[in-house]
N, C-alpha and C positions, 0 to 999 in steps of 0.2 A: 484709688480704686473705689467702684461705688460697693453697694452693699450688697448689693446682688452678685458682682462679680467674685465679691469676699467668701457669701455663704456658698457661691458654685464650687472655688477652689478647697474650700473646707468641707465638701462632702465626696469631692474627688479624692480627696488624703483621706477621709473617714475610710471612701471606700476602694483604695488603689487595690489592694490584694484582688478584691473582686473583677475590677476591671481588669486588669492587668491579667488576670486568668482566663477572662471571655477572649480576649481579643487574643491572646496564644493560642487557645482552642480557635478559633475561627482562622486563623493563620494555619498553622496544624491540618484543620479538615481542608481549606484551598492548596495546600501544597499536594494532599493523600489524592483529591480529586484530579489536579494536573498530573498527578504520578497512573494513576488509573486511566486518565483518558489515552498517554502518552503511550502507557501497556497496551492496551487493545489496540493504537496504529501500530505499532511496531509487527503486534503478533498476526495484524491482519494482513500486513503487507506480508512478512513472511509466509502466511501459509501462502497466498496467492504466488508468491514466486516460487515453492513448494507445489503446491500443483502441475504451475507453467511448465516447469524443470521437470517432473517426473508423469506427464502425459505416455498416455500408450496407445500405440497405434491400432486405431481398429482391424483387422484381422482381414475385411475384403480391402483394403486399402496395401495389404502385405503381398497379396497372390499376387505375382508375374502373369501376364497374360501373354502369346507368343500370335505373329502373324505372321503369315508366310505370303508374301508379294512376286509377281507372276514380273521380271523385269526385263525381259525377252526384247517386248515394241521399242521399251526404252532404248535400249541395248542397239537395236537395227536400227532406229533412228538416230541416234549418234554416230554410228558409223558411217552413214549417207552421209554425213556434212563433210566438207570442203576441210575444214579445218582440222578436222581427227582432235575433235575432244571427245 
């Protein structure tokens, strides 16, 4: 090994506690962050199908409207025809 590569590994042993603690905290905060972003889909998709689901009918879209159709002409002209439908 050269000497460079000597004094590298002997300052990573000096300082493993150190590193070894960074890189758990940075694992740590990338797992909290995928757990957080995974939260917010989850809750957004649910309120949305929460909404979809509990929609209320607007009120002029409820009224029944009634017509009353005058079927008389219809009436006698069916009866003209040959075939009696």
């Amino acid at each position: 090994m050269s000497q460079k590569k000597v004094d590298a590994y002997k300052d990573y042993k000096k300082n493993k506690d150190k590193i070894l603690k960074k890189e758990k905290a940075k694992t740590r905060f990338e797992i909290g962050a995928i757990a957080v972003v995974c939260a917010a889909f989850f809750i957004w998709v649910g309120f949305s199908v929460y909404q979809k689901a509990t929609v209320k009918a607007p009120e002029a879209e409820a009224a029944v409207t009634a017509t009353e159709v005058n079927m008389t002409d219809y009436i006698e002209y069916m009866s003209e025809l040959p075939y009696g439908y």
